[in-house]
N, C-alpha and C positions, 0 to 999 in steps of 0.2 A: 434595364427598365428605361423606357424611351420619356423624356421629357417632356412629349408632346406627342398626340396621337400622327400615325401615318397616314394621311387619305387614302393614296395606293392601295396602302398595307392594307388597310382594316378593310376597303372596300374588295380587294380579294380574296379576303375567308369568306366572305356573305354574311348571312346568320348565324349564328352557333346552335349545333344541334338540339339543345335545350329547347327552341322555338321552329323544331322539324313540324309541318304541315300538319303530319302522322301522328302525331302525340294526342292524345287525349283534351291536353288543353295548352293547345300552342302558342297561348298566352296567356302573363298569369292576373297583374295589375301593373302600371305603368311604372311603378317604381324598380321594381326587381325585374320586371324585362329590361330595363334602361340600363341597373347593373349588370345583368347577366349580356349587354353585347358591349358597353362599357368596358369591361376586364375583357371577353373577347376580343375587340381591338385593341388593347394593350397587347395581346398574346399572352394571357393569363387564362387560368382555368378557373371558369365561375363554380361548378360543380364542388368543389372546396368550401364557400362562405355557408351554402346550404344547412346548415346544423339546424339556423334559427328556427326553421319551419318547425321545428319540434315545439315551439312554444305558443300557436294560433291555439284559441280557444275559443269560445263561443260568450258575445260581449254582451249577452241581453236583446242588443237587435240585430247583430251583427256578428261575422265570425272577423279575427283579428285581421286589418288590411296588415297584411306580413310585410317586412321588411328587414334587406340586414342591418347588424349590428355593426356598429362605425368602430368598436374595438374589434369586432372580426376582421372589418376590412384593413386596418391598421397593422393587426399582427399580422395577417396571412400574405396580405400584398404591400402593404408600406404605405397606404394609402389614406391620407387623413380627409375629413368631409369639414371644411368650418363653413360658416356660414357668411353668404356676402352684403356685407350693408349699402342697403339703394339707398346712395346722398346725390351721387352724379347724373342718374336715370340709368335702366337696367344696360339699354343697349350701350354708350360708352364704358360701362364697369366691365359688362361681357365680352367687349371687345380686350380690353386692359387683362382679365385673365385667359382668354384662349390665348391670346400672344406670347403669353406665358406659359401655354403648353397645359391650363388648369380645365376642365371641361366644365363649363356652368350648369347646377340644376338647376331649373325653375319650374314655378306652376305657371301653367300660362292657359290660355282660351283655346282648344279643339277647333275652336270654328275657323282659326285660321293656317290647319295645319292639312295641309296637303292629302297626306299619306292616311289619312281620315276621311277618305272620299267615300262615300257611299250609306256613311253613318252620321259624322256628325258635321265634315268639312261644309264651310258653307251655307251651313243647315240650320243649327243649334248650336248653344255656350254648354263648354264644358271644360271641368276644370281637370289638367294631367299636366306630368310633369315630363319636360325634354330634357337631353345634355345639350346644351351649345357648345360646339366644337370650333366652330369659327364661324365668321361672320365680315362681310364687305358692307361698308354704309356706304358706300361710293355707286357701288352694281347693286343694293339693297337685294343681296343676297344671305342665304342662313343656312349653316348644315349642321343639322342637327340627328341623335338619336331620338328614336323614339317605338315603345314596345318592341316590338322583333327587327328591328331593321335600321339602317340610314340613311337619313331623307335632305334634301335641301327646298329651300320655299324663296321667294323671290316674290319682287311687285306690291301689289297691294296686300299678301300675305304679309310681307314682312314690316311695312308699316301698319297695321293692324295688329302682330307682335307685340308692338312696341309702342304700342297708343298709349298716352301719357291715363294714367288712373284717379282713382281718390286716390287709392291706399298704394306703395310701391307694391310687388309681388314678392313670395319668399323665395329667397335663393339661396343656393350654396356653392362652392365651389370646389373641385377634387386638386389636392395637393398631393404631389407625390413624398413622401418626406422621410422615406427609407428603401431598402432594396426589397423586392420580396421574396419570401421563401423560395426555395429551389425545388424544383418539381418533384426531385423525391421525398422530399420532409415536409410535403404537403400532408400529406395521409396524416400521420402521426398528431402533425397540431389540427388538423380540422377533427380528426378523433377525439381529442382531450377536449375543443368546443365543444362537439355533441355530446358529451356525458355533463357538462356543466350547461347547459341546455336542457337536457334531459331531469337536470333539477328542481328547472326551473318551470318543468310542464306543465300542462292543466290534473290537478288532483283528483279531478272529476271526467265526465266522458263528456265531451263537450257535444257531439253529436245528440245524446240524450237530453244535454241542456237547449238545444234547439229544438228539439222535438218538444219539449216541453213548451216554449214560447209557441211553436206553432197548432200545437191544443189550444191558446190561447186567442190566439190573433188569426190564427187561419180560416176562419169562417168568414172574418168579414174581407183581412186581404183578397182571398183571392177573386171575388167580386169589385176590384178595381178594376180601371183600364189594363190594358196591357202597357201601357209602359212604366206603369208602378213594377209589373213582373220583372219588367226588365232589369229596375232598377233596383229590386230586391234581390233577384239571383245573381247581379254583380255582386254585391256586398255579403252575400249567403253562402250560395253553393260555386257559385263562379271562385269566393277565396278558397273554399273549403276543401272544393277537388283539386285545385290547381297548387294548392300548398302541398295537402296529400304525394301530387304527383312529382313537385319539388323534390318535397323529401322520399321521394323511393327514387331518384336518381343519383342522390347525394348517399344515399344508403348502399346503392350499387356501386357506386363510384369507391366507397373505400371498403367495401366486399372483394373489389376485384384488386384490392392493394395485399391482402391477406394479413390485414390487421386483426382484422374481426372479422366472426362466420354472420356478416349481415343479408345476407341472401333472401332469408324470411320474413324477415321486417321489408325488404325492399319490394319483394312480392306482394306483401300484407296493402304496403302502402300502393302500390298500383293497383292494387285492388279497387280499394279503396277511392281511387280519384274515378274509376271506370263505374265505381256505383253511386259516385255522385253526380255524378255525369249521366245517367240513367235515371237518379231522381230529381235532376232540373227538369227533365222531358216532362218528367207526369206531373211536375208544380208547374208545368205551361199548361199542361190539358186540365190541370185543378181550376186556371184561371178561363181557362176555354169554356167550362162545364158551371163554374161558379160552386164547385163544391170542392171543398176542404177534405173529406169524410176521408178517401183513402191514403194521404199524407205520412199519418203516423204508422199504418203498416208499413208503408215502404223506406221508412228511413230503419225498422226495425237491423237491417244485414248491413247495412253501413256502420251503425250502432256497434255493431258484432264485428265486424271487420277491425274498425278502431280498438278493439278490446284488443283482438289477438297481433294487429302491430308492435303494440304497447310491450305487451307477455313476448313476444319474441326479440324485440328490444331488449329489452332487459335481461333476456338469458344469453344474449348477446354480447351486453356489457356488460358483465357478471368478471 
């Protein structure tokens, strides 16, 4: 386990195939792409921590913004997350830990992040979170992760980063603070996660629990602008397929360890991401049209889908 990310290194694997083009949904939210090329530049396998997605449900307005668990990453990689307290100002403290080999998360402003050209760089404030891998205040330079890839910013980006606020911003910092698992006794403990995950699921079908709020709300949403759409199928169908498609990779991934006959849940679940993926489309044409009316039929087979993940789960881990 290296003490400090490899620029070289990590910039030679590229992406990890988790955020292949071809996928369904080649990103999922800012958090868990950051983890998932995070562990890939260590030379870690992300496909491992995946259990959590088992536990997204549906929050009333929102399907759960997923994220892993800091005792998953602990056990599986050795990896602790504490958090960094802004007394110094961000950029001195985030210098103080990459030196240290620690990558910083932060939330910080979209608008001054490069690698967000076309949506928000420049454009619009938005709030996501990078790893700071290192950083020059000398060449006000910054290289950081972010979603599928790694980026560096420079110039008036980077003082804009680091523009003094009201409030400091949250941070945290990744400490390495044990060895991790060895590739073959991965399967086994990401296994034992998923069944204690699996406990911890939603009781109910959560897709139904959405459908339900959008019998409610969907007449008048989708008579917004479009960029309320936009900003609803992030936090809706954006988590909902993309966790989906999470965990039918994580289901594959230890299918093909021959731990467990996961095969059908893994199908279930890419199913599943593929039809939620299919009903973002027609909740853009809902708000094209201003009419809500056909919604509830089409989340019906997703609905369905979810059911039979669950049943093949579980006769799975039986």
């Amino acid at each position: 386990m290296p003490s400090a990310l490899a620029p070289t290194a990590a910039d030679l694997r590229g992406s990890h195939p988790l955020h292949a083009p071809e996928r369904v949904w080649p990103e999922t939210n800012c958090y868990v792409d950051l983890w998932i090329e995070l562990l890939h530049a260590y030379g870690l396998v992300p496909e491992a921590m995946l259990g959590f997605t088992l536990r997204q449900d549906f929050e009333g307005d929102q399907f759960t913004f997923f994220k892993p668990f800091a005792v998953d990453l602990d056990r599986l990689y050795g990896l602790e997350i504490q958090e960094l307290a802004i007394y110094d100002g961000l950029e001195a403290q985030a210098r103080m830990q990459t030196a240290r080999g620690r990558p910083v998360l932060v939330e910080v402003d979209a608008l001054h992040l490069p690698d967000t050209a076309g949506t928000t760089y420049g454009r619009a404030h938005a709030k996501t979170t990078i790893a700071i891998l290192g950083l020059d205040p000398d060449r006000r330079t910054l290289d950081y992760l972010h979603n599928a890839g790694r980026f560096t910013l420079s110039g008036a980006d980077y003082d804009g980063l680091f523009a003094p606020g009201t409030l400091p911003p949250y941070a945290e910092f990744v400490k390495a603070t044990g060895a991790p698992l060895a590739r073959d006794a991965l399967p086994a403990a990401a296994l034992d996660l998923l069944r204690g995950h699996r406990s911890r699921a939603p009781r109910a079908n959560p897709v139904l629990a959405f459908r339900a709020a959008l019998d409610h709300t969907g007449p008048c949403l989708v008579r917004q602008p479009l960029a309320v759409f936009h900003a609803y199928a992030f936090n809706t169908t954006r988590q909902l397929g993309a966790n989906a498609e999470l965990l039918g990779s994580h289901l594959a991934w230890l299918d093909a360890s021959g731990l467990a006959d996961l095969g059908a849940a893994a199908t279930a679940a890419g199913a599943l991401a593929r039809e939620v993926r299919a009903f973002q489309f027609q909740l853009a044409r809902a708000f094209g049209r201003g009419d809500a009316g056909p919604l509830r039929a089409a989340l019906e087979r997703p609905a369905q889908t979810y059911d039979a993940l669950m049943s093949a789960l579980d006769r799975a881990l039986r």
